[in-house]
C-alpha positions in Angstrom: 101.5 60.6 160.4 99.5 60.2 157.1 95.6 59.9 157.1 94.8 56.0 157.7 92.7 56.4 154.8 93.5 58.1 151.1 92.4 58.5 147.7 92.9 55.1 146.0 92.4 55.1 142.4 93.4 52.4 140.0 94.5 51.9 136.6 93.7 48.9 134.3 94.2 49.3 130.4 93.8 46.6 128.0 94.6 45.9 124.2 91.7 45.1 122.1 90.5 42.2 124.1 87.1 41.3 125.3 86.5 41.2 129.3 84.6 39.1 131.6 85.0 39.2 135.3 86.6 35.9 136.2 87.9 35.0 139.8 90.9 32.5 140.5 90.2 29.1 142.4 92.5 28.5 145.7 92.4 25.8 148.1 91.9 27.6 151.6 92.4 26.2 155.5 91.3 29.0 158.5 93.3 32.4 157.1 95.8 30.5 154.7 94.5 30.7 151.1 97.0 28.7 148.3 95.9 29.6 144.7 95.4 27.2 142.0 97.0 27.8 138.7 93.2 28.1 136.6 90.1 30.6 136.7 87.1 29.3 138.7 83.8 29.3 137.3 82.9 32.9 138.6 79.8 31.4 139.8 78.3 33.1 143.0 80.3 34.4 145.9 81.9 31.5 147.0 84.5 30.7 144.4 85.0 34.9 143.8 85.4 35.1 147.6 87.8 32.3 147.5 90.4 33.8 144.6 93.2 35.5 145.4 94.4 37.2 142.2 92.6 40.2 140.3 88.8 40.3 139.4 89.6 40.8 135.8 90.5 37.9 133.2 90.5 38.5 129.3 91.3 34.5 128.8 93.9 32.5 126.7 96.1 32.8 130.1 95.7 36.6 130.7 94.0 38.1 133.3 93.7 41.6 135.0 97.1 41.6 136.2 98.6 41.4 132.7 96.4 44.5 132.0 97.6 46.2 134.7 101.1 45.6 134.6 101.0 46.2 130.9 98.9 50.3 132.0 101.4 50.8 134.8 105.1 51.3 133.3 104.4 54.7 134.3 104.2 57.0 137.1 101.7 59.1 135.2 100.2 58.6 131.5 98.3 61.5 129.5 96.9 61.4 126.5 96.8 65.2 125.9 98.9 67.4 127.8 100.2 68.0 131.4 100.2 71.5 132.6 101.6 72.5 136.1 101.9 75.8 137.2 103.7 74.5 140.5 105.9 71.5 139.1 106.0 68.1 139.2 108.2 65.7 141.1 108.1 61.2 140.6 109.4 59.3 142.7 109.2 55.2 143.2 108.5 52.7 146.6 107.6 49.1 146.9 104.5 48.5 148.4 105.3 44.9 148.8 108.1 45.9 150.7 107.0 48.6 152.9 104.8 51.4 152.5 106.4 54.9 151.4 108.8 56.7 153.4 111.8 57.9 150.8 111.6 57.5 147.0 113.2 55.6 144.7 114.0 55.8 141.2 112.0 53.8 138.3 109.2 56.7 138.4 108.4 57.4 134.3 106.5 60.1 133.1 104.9 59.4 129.7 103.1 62.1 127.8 101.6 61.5 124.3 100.6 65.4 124.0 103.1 68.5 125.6 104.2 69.4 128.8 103.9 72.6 130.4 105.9 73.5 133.9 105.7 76.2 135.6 108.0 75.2 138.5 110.6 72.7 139.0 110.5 69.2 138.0 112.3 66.4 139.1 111.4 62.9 137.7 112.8 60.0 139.4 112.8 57.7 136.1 113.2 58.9 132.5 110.7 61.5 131.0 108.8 60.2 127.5 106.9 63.3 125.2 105.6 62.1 122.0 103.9 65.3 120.4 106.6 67.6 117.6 105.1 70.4 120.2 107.8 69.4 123.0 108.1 71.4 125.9 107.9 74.3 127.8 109.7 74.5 131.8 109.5 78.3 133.2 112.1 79.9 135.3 111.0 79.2 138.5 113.2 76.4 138.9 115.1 72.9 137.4 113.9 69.8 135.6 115.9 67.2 137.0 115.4 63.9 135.1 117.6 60.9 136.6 117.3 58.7 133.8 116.6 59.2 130.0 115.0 62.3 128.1 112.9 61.5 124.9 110.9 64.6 123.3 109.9 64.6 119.5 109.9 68.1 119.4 111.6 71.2 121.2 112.4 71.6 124.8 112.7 75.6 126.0 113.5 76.4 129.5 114.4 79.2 131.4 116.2 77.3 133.7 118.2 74.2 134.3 117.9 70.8 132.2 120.1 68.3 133.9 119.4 64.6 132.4 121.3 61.6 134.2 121.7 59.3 130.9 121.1 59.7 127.7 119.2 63.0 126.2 117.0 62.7 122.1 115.5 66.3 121.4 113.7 66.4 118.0 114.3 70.0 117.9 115.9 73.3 118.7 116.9 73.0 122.6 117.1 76.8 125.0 118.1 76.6 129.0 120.0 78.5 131.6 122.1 75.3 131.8 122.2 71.9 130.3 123.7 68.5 131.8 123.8 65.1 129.9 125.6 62.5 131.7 125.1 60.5 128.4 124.7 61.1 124.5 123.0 64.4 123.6 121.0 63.7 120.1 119.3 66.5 117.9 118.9 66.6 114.6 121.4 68.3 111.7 120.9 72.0 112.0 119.0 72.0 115.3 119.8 75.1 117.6 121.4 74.4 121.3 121.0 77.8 122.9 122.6 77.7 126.5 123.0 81.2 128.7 125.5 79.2 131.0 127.2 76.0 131.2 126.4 73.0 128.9 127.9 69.2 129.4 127.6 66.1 127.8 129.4 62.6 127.3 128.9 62.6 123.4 127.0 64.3 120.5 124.7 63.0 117.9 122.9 64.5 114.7 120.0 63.0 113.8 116.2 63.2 113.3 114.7 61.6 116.6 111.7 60.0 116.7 109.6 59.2 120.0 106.6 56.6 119.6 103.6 57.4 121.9 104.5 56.3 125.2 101.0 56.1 126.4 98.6 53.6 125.0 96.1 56.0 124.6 94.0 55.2 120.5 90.6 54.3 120.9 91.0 51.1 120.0 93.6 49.9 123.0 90.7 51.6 125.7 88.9 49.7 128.2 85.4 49.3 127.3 84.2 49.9 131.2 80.7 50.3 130.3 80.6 47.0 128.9 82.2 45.7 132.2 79.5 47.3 134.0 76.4 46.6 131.7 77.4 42.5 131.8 77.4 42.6 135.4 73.6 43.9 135.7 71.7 40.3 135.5 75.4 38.8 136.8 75.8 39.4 140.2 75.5 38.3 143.9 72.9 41.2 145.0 70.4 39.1 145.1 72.1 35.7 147.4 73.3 38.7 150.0 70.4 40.5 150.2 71.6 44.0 148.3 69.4 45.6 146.1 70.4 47.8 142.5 69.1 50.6 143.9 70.4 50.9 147.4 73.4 53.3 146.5 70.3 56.3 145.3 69.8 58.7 147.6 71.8 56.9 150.1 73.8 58.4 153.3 75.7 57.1 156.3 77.4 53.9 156.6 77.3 51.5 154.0 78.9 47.9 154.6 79.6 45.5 151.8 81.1 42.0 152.6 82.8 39.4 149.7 81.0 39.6 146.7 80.4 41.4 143.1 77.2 44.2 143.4 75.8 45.9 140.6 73.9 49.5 140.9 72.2 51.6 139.0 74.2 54.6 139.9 75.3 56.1 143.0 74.1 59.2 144.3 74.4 61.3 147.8 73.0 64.9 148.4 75.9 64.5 151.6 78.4 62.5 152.9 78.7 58.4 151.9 80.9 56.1 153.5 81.2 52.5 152.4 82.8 49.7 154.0 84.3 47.1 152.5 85.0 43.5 153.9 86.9 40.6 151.9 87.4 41.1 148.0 84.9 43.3 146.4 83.8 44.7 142.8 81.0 46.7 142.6 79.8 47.9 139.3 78.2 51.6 139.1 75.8 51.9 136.0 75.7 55.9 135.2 77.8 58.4 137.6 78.8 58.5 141.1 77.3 61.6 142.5 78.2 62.6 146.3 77.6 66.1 147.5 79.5 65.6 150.4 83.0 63.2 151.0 83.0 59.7 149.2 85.0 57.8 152.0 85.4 54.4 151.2 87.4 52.0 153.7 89.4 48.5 153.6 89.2 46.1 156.0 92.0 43.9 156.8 92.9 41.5 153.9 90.0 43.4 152.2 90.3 44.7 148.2 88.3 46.5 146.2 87.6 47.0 142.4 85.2 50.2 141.4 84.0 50.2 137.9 82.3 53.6 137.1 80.4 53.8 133.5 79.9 57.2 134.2 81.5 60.0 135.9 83.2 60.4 139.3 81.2 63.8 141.0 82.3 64.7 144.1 81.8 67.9 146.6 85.1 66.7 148.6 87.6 64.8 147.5 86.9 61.7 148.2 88.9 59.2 150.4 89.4 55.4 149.4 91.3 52.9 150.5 95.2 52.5 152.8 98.2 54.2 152.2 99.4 50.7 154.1 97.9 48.9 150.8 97.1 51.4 147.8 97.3 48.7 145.5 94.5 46.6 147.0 91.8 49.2 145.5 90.9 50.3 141.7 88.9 52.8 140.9 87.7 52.8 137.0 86.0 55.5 135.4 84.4 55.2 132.0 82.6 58.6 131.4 84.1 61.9 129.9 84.2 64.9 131.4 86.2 66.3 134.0 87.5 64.5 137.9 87.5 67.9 140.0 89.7 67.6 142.8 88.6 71.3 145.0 91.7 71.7 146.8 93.7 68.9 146.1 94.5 65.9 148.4 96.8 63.1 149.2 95.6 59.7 147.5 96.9 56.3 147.6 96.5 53.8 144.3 95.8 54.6 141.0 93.7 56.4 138.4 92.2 55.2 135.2 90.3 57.8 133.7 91.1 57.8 130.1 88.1 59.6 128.9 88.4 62.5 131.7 90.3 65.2 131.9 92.0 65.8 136.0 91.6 69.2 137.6 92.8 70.2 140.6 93.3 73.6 142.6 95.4 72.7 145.0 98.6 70.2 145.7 97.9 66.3 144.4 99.8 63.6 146.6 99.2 60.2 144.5 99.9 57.0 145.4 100.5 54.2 143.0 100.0 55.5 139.5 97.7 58.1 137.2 96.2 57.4 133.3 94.0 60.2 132.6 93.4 62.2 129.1 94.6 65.1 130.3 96.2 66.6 133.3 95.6 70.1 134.6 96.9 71.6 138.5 97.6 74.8 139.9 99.1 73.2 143.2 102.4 71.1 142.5 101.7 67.2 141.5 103.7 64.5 143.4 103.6 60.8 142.4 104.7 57.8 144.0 104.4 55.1 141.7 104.2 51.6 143.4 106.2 49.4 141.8 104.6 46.5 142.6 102.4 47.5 140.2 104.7 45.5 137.7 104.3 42.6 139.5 100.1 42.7 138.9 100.6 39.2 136.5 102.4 37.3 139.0 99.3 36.3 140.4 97.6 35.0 136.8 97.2 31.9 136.3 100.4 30.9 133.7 100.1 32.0 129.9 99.2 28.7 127.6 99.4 31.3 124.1 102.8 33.0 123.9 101.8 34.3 120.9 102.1 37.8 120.4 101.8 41.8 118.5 103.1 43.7 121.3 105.4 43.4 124.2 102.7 44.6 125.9 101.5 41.0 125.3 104.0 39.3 126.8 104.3 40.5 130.9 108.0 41.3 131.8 109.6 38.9 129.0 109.9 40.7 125.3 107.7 39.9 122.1 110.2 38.7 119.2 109.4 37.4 116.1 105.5 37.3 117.1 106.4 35.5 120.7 106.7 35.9 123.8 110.9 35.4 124.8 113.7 36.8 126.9 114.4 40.1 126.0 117.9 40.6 124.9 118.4 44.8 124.8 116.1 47.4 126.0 114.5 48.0 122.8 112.5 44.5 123.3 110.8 46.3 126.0 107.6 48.4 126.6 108.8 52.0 127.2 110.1 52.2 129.8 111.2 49.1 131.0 114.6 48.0 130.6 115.8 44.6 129.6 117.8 42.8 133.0 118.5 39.3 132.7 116.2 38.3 130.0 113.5 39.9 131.6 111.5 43.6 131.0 111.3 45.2 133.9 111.3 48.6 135.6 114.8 50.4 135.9 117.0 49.7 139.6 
């Protein structure tokens, strides 16, 4: 059996909107809570205690969940580059469902820099590269995508590239063995250079061009230090009895119960374990520092969001949240740096860590989803994205502005003509959703 409690890191990106920590109203009787369709005040504990969709809102009818569902089309994001020396493999489960037993498909990979494998890869989803560098797979075994292959630059491997649809290579493409089950595309004059066998349902020559799949420019970041710094005369340390400073120099047990709590960093020459009890934010000015294990537990029903300005230092790796429930905790980190993970682990939720770059020695079991500037491992990285991540809006209250830039604006419909409609062919969609009845949503 799996550890009862994992790594739980979470996503949230935004566009360029401004964010204030807002909680939803619901009408409550014992254990049943019904929400309301509007944002409460976000005055004192009560009315956040009371909510029952995500901490963050960014008004005009979009709250956190549109963020999140809008960060979380893929398994794993970087900015920069992924290098493996032991492989990759992406698979998908429903949390809402059941918790993770056997994958599914609808697990993306979306890279804005190169990919580098040393091993085999096998990506439950399609497989996005946006940098004219490509990619590089060694021998050591297959990349196995099941769905699409988009790379705006050359793809060299020394083994096998089997692609279950369709395949767009802005460049020369070498293997041991190819497989399309769709359309191959290259441009006019590229080089396919194939030791074995090669197959494909039809041939295209053209110049392909890959948009960045991850939305990675400065300008689309969230500003988590402003989160943080708002929070610091904005809280409910005071009404329960918690003081900024009682996370410095701290050990032991920690319990927190429903509310938002502000710190002025966080920092353990050992071990720290916090509890957590109802729906919780806490906002970390500076780092987290913890010489020891960070081990940070949910109790039943209980949620957490962890906004870092800083940095995420730890001596372990640390252990948050359920594998029962990785979405119910969100860990954002704000600083630059590097997240060392000595010896690798098994972690349930998702990372946001745009700044950062992810290191880790030894095999990385994640949970739910991974956004991080760059990702480096010498043990192989598994992914489980939770696709319930892309229902993250269905607890917002409902849009009033269907205006729209993006159809990142828009949660699973498509934005035409500047607003929000049904989507009518894939290309309506966010990478990498596909259009299915109208809607934008993550591949069967």
């Amino acid at each position: 059996m799996r550890a009862a409690t994992v790594l739980s890191w979470a996503v949230l990106l935004s566009g360029c909107y401004q964010i204030d920590i807002v909680a939803e109203r619901s009408a409550c009787s014992g254990s049943e809570c019904v929400k309301d369709a509007g944002p409460s005040t976000d005055a004192g504990p009560g009315g956040f205690c009371e909510g029952g969709g995500p901490v963050v809102s960014v008004g005009d009818g979009r709250c956190g969940g549109d963020l999140a569902q809008r960060a979380f089309r893929f398994a794993v994001c970087s900015c920069e580059s992924l290098v493996s020396s032991a492989g990759i493999t992406a698979d998908s489960f429903d949390s809402r469902i059941a918790p993770y037993s056997t994958g599914g498909a609808g697990a993306s990979v979306g890279i804005n820099g190169r990919l580098d494998l040393n091993a085999p890869g096998r990506i439950h989803g399609g497989l996005w590269l946006s940098n004219p560098s490509g990619m590089v797979a060694g021998q050591a075994g297959s990349l196995d995508i099941s769905r699409s292959l988009s790379c705006a630059g050359p793809v060299h491997s020394q083994a096998a590239v089997n692609v279950g649809l369709d395949a767009r290579i802005n460049g020369n493409l070498s293997a041991q063995s190819l497989s399309v089950g769709g359309r191959l595309t290259m441009p006019e004059g590229a080089v396919l250079d194939i030791v074995d066998s090669a197959r494909w349902g039809e041939r295209r020559a053209e110049t392909v061009s890959v948009a960045p799949p991850c939305d990675c420019a400065p300008e689309a970041l969230v500003d988590i230090g402003a989160i943080v710094s708002a929070r610091e005369d904005d809280n409910d340390n005071a009404v329960m009895g918690v003081s900024q400073d009682d996370l410095r120099g701290a050990s032991g047990r920690h319990s927190f119960e429903c509310g938002r709590y502000y710190f002025r960093g966080v920092q353990s020459d050992s071990g720290l374990t916090i509890e957590i009890n109802g729906r919780v934010a806490l906002f970390v000015q500076g780092d987290v520092s913890v010489g020891g294990r960070l081990t940070i537990t949910l109790g039943p029903q209980a949620e957490l969001d962890l906004f870092i300005s800083g940095q995420l230092n730890t001596g372990e790796p640390p252990q948050i949240g359920s594998l029962d429930r990785p979405a119910q905790a969100r860990t954002y980190v704000g600083g630059q740096g590097t997240v060392q993970l000595t010896g690798g682990g098994q972690f349930a939720g998702s990372l946001y860590a745009p700044r950062s770059e992810l290191v880790s020695s030894g095999p990385v079991e994640v949970f739910g989803a991974l956004f991080a500037r760059r990702i480096v491992t010498s043990g192989r990285l598994t992914l489980h994205y939770d696709r319930a991540l892309q229902a993250a809006a269905d607890d917002c209250p409902p849009r009033t502005d269907l205006t729209c830039s993006t159809c990142g604006d828009c949660r699973s419909s498509a934005c035409i003509d500047g607003q929000c409609q049904p989507c009518v062919r894939d290309s309506d969609c966010c990478t990498p959703l596909t259009c299915q009845q109208g809607a934008c949503l993550i591949e069967p």
